[in-house]
N, C-alpha and C positions, 0 to 999 in steps of 0.2 A: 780310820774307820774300816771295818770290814765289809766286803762288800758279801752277796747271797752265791752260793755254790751255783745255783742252776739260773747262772745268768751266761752273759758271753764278753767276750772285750767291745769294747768302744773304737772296732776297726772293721773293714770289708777285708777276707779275704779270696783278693783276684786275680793275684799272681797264680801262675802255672803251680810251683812246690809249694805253695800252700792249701790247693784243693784237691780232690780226689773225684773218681765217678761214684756217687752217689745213685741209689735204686737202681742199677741196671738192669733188672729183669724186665722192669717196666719200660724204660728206654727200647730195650728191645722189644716190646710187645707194640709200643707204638711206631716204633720205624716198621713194624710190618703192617701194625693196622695204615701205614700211609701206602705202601705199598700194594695192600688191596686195593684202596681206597682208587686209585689209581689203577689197577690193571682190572678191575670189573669195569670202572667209567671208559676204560678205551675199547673192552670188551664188548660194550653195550653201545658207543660209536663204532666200534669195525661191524658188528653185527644187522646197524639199521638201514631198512631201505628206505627210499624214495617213496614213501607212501602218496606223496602228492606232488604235482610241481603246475608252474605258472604257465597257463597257454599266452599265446599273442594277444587276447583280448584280456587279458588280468585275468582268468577266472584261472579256476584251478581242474586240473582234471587226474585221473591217475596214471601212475608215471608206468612206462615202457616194459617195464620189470614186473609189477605185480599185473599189468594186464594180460600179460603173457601165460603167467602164473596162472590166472584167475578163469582163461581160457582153455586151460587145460586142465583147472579143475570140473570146470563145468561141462567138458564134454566127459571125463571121469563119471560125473554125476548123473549125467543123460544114459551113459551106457549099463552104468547100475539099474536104473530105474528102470531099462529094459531086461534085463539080467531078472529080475524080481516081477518082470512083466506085469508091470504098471500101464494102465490104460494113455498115460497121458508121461513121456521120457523127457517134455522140459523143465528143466529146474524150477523151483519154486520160485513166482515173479520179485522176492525181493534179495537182498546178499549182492552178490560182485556177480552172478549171474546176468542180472537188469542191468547192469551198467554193460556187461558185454554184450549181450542180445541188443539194445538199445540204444548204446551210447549215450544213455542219459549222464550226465553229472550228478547221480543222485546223491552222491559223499559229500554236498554242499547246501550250504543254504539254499532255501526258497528266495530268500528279496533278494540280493546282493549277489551272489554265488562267491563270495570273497572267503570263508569260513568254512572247515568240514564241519556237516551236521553230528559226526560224530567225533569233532574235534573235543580237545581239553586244553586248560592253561597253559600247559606249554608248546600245545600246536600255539600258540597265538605269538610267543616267543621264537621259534622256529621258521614260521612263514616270515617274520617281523621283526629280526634279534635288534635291530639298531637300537630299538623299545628301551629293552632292557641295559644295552650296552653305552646308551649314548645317559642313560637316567643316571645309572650307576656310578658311573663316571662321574656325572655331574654332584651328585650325592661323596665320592671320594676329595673332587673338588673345596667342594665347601666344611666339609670335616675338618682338612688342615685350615681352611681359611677362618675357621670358627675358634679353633685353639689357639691360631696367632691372634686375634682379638681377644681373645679371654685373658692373654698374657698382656694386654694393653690396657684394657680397656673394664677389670675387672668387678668392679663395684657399678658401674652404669649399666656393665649387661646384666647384673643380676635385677636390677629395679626393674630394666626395659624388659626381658624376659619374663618376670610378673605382669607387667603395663599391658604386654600382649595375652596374655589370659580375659584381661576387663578387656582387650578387644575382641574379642573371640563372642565372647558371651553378648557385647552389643551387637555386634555383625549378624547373630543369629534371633537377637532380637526383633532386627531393621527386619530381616531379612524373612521373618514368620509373618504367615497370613493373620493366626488367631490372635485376637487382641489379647486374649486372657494369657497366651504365651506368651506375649512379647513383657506382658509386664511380669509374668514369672522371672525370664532371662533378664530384664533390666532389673527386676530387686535381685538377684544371685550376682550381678553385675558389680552395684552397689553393696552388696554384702563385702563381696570380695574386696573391693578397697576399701573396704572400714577393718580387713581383716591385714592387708599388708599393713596400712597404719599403724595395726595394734601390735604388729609384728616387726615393726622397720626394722630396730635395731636387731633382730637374728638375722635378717636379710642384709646389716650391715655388716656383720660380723661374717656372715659364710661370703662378701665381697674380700674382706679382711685376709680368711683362711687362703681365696681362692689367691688372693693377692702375695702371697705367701709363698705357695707354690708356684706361681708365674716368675715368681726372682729365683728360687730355687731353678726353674727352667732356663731362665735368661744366662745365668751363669753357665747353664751347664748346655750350650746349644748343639753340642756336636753329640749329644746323646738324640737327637730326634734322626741323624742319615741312622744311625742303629736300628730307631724304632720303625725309620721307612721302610727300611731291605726287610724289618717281619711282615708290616701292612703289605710290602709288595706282595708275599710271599702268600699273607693272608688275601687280597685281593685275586693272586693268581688260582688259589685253590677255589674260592669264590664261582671265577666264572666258568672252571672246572665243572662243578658243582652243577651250577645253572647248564650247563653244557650237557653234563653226564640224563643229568633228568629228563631236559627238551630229547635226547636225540631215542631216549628209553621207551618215547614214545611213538616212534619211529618202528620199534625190531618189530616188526609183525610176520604173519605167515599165513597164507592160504591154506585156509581148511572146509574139508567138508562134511557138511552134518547131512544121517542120512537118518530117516523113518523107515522102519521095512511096515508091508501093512497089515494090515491087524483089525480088529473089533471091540466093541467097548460095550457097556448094557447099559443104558440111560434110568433114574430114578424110577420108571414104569414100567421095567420089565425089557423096554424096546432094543433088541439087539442093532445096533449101527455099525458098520463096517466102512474101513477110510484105507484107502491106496497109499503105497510107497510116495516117500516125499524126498526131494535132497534138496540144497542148496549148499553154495559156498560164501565163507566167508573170511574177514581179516581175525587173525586171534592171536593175541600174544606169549609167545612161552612161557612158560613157567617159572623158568630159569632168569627172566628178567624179574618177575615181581622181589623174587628172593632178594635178586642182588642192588634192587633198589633199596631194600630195606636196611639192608648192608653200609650199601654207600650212605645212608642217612644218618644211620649213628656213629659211622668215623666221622660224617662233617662234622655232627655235634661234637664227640671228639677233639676236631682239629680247631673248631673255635675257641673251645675253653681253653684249650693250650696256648692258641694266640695271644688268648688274655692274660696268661699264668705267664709266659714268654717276654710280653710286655713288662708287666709288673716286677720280673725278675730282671729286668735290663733297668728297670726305671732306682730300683734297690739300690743296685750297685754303683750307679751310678750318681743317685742322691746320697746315700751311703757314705761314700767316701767323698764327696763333696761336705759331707758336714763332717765326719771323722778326722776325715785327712786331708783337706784340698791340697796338698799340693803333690799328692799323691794320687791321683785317677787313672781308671782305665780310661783307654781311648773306645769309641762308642764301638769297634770291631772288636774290643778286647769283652766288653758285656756280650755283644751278640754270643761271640765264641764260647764263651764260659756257659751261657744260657742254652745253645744247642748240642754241648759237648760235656761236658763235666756236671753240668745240672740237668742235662735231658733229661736223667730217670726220675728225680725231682718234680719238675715241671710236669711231665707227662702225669707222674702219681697223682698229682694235686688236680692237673686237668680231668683225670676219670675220674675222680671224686664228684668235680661239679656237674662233669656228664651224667653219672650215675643218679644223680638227686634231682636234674632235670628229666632224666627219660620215668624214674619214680611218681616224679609230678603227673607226668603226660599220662603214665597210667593208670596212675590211683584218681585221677578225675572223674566224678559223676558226669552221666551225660545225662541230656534232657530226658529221658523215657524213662530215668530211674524217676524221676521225681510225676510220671504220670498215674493215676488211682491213690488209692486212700492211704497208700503206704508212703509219703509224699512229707505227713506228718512227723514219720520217723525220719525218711531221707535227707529230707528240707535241714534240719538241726544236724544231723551228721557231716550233710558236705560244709553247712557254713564251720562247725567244728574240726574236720577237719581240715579247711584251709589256712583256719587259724595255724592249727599245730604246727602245718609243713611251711608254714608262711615263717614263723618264729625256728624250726629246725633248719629249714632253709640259710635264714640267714646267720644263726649261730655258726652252722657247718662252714659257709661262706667266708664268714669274718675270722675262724677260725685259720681256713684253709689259708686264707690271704696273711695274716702275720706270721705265721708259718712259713711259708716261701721266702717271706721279707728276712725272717732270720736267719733261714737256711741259705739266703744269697748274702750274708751278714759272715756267718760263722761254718760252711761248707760242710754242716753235718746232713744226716741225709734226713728224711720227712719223719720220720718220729722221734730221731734228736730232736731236729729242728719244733718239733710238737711239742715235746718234752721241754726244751728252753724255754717256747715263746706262753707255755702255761703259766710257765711262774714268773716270767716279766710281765704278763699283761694282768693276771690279777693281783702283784702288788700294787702296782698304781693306775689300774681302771677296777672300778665295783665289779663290774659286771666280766670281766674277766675279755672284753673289747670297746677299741671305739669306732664310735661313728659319726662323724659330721654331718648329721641327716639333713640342716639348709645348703650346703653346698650341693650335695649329692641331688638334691630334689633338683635345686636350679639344671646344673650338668643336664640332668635327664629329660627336664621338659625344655630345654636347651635340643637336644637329640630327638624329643617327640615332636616339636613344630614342623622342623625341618623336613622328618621321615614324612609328615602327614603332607606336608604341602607339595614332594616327591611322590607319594602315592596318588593323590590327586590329579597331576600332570601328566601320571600313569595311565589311568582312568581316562582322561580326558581326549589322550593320544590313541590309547586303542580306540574310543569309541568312534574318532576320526576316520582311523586306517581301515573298521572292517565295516563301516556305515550301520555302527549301532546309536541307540538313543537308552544306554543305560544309566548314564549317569541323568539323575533327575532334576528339573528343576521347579524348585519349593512354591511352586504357582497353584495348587488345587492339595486336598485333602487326601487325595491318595498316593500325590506322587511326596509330599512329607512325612507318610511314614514310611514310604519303600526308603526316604534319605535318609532317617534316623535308623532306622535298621541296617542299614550299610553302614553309616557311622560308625555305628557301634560297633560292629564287626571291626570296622578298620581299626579303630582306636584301642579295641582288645589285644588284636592280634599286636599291635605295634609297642605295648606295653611289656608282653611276651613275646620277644622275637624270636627268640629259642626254640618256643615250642611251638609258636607260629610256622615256622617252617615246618617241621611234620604234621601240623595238623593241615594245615592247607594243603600238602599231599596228600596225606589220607583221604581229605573231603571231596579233593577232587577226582580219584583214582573210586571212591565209591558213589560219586554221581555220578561218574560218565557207566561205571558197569552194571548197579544194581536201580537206575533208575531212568535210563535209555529204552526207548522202543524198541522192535525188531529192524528197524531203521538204525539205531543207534543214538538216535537224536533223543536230547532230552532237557531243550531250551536254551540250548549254548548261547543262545545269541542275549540272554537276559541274566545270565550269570558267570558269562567268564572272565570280564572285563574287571568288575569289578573285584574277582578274587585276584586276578593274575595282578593286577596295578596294585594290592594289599601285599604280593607275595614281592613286590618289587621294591615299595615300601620299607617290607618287615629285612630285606639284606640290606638295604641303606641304613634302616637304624642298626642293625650290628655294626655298619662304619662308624656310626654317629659317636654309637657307646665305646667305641673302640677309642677315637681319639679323645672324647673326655676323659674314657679311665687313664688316659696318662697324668690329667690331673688326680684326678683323685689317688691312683697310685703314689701320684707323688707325697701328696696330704698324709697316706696311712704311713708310708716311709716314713716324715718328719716325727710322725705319731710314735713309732715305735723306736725312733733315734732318741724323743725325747726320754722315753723307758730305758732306755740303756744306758745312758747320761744318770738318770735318775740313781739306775741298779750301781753304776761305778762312781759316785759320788763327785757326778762333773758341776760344777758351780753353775748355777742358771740364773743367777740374780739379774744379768743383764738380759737374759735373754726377751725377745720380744716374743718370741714362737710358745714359750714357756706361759708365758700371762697371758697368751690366747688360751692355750690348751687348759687354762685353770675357770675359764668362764666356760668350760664344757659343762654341763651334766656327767657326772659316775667316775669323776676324777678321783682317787685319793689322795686328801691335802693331808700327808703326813710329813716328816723328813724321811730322809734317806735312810733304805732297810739298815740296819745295823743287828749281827749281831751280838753285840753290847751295849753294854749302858756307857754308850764312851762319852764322857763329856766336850768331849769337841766333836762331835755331828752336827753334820747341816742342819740347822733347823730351817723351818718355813714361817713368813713371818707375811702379812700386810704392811703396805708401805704406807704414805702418808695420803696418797693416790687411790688406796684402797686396792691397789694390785698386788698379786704376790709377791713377794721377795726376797732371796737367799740370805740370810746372816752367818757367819762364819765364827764361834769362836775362836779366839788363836790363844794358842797353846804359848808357852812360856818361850823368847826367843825367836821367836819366827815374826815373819811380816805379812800383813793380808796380801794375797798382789791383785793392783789394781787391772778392774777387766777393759776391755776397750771395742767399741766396734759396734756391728750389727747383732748383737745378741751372744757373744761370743762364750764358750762355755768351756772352760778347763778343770783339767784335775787339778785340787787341792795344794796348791802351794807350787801350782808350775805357773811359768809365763806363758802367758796367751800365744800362739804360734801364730793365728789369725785373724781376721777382723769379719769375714763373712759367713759366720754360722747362722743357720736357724732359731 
């Protein structure tokens, strides 16, 4: 049987003289984009001062440096204003002038003084990092302990992981005042397990899939120190990250605003005349806003590559555990090949998914598009186009990801690799991809409990430390919708972690400037807690996602070993991964491409079982050879070399 020109062999190449560098333009563009990424973030720590620090009585006051500062802008200001012979040379009574004339702490809350009035979310990290440092942690924690159970424990967590959905929905039942809600959330309660009922068996089968991949893990354990030294690597750029932002808010500089005086003519004619005015204040350069912006899209950046890194370790690795076992890299020899000979690979495929997430984040309607009569038009546009980019999204995605999988397969570089994985995935998937969508869902809302009950914690911990009461409790009619609307917010953002992180920067870099008083204050004490313990949330689920994509990784691997088996006419009769893959939806149940009409092609037949199963005719002289093992799948008239394939 012949097999199709634009397939590949049924091997990983991961030997040194079998691969080449692959994209290096891109390679290079991203060892420099990390290189920014990195010298604007130390740029922006070497540059920040001491905006605040902790007196002997816990309050805060401003630090040594900028009063100094502030003192000599204000008699600057005084002397102008004589200069302009101003009836009245002291500065205007609010700015850093009041705090020097006075010694007030006015940069602080009114109740507590624990808080700058014109603090932001990550003053609250800064004053407080254990916060962030000791959650995250806790959140990296439990990510590996969640994957070592899914490889145990695989069909119980998926029902238990549903079971807590129907607890969620009674808890907030119990937990509502209005009767008419409670019996809302208890019929949605009841819905829902009349809905896993009607659905067990897919929830058996994505145990089955996950179950599948957890052996494929267990055999191959020395592939997880590989994928630590990436997470380490991702966890280290992480609180980089969180480091570079807290301290961005930090660079500030004494400046002073001056009025020279002047006259104005009131609606009646009345000419009014107003005196020279100064005052000083904190103002951040310029040069930082840029270079936050900067650093935010190489972290977007550097995440998808984590993930494309990942997935390229997990390839090679399953790869030739089903190809070849007895042939494997050792889990240094994936990493190596991943950060060196497929960097420009990886990285290409990484700004793919950057570039379609920062598309999302700007092609989104915001609320004010859809205020007035034009609402009608907008309303139907945004819902249409979320459709679009929701289905573009993840064509490009499933796309991208088998891509990678081949190119860590057959070392061509990203439009080889395009080019192969076209014509393997739509001979034997309709849709030219697959997707195990009950495993994936499990995974994720596996990854959303967790982030939520970590954001929570978050919440709950700030409101502690700076003696706030924003987190609500569901006792009276007003403080239930302040908690559904925080909800909602949270469980948005955490569904979008991605672009949760630039959007919670944006929201909170335009409330602290465009909706602060001449104080600066602009309700910090009712809204930071709650964003900052969402933003602390929304990095922990990038851990969360981070350790299940090594399953799923693994899943779309088998997926695509199974296509290549198929493409080179490897026998799958025994296989057990094979009679999964056929109770998919968008399967093609043909035989193997041929092309001719050769009358000894694998056909595809039903067993007595009602499962698929391979029949072989044999040609004149030869002998079938009997298969053996866990699914084992060989060419055509060889002996079986193993007993543990997929």
């Amino acid at each position: 049987m012949q097999k199709p020109r634009d397939t590949i062999e049924p091997r990983v190449k991961f030997k040194d003289g079998e691969r080449r560098y692959t994209d290096v333009p891109c390679a290079i563009c991203f060892l420099l984009g990390i290189g920014l990424f990195f010298a604007l973030g130390f740029a922006v720590v070497g540059s920040a001062t001491i905006t605040f620090i902790t007196s002997d009585d816990g309050t805060l006051t401003l630090s040594d440096e900028l009063t100094v500062d502030a003192t000599t802008c204000c008699q600057s200001a005084s002397d102008w204003l004589a200069e302009q012979g101003a009836s009245d040379t002291t500065p205007a009574s609010f700015g850093l002038c009041e705090y020097v004339s006075t010694g007030r702490m006015r940069h602080l809350t009114q109740t507590n003084g624990k808080f700058p009035k014109d603090g932001s979310l990550f003053d609250a990290f800064t004053l407080n990092p254990q916060i962030p440092a000791t959650l995250i942690s806790a959140a990296l924690f439990l990510a590996v302990f969640w994957v070592v159970m899914l490889r145990a424990f695989a069909t119980p967590i998926v029902f238990f992981t549903e079971f807590l959905k129907i607890v969620a929905f009674v808890w907030i039942a119990i937990e509502t005042p209005d009767d008419n809600s409670k019996v809302i959330f208890f019929i949605v309660a009841l819905l829902y397990l009349g809905f896993i009922v009607w659905k067990k068996d897919k929830l058996i089968f994505a145990g089955k899939i996950i179950s599948h991949s957890a052996l494929a893990l267990q055999e191959n354990t020395n592939m997880f120190f590989g994928l630590l030294v990436i997470k380490a690597c991702y966890v280290l750029q992480a609180y980089c990250f969180i480091l570079f932002m807290s301290k961005s808010v930090e660079v500030k500089e004494v400046e002073m605003m001056k009025t020279p005086a002047g006259q104005y003519t009131d609606v009646d004619g009345t000419v009014y005349s107003y005196d020279a005015s100064a005052y000083c204040y904190l103002n951040e350069p310029s040069w930082v806003g840029q270079s936050r912006q900067v650093i935010m899209f190489l972290w977007l950046w550097s995440v998808q590559w984590y993930t494309q890194a990942r997935l390229c370790t997990v390839a090679a690795t399953i790869g030739s555990w089903h190809f070849h076992p007895d042939d494997k890299p050792t889990a240094i020899q994936a990493v190596k090949n991943t950060v060196t000979k497929s960097l420009g690979t990886v990285s290409f495929s990484a700004m793919i998914l950057a570039i379609i997430e920062e598309i999302k984040r700007r092609l989104k309607f915001k609320w004010y598009h859809h205020c007035g009569p034009q609402c009608c038009i907008t309303a139907p546009m945004h819902l249409l186009s979320c459709l679009l980019m929701m289905v573009l999204e993840n064509c490009f995605k499933m796309l991208t990801k088998f891509t990678l999988i081949i190119h860590t397969f057959s070392g061509l570089n990203f439009f080889g690799s395009a080019k192969k994985c076209f014509g393997v995935m739509t001979r034997h998937f309709e849709n030219g991809f697959i997707t195990d969508y009950a495993s994936n869902a499990v995974l994720q809302l596996g990854a959303y409990i967790f982030s939520l009950a970590i954001t929570f914690t978050a919440w709950a911990w700030l409101d502690e430390q700076y003696g706030w009461s924003t987190l609500p409790s569901i006792d009276n009619d007003n403080n239930i919708v302040i908690f559904y609307l925080w909800l909602f917010y949270i469980l948005f953002n955490l569904w979008y972690p991605v672009l949760a992180v630039f959007g919670i920067i944006v929201a909170d870099m335009v409330i602290t400037k465009y909706a602060s008083d001449e104080h600066g204050e602009c309700g910090q004490e009712h809204w930071v807690a709650p964003i900052a313990a969402t933003f602390v949330g929304v990095i922990s689920m990038l851990f969360f996602q981070y350790m299940a994509g090594i399953i799923l990784d693994t899943i779309d691997t088998c997926f695509v070993c199974w296509a290549v088996d198929k493409d080179n006419n490897v026998d799958l009769s025994e296989s057990e991964f094979s009679a999964l893959v056929m109770e998919l939806p968008g399967i093609v149940k043909e035989p193997n491409p041929t092309s001719s009409l050769d009358p000894n092609a694998t056909l595809l037949a039903i067993g007595p079982d009602g499962r698929p199963a391979q029949t072989q005719p044999v040609a004149v002289g030869y002998a079938v050879p009997q298969q053996q093992g866990y699914g084992g799948g060989v060419q055509m008239g060889q002996t079986p070399p193993y007993n543990n394939k997929i």
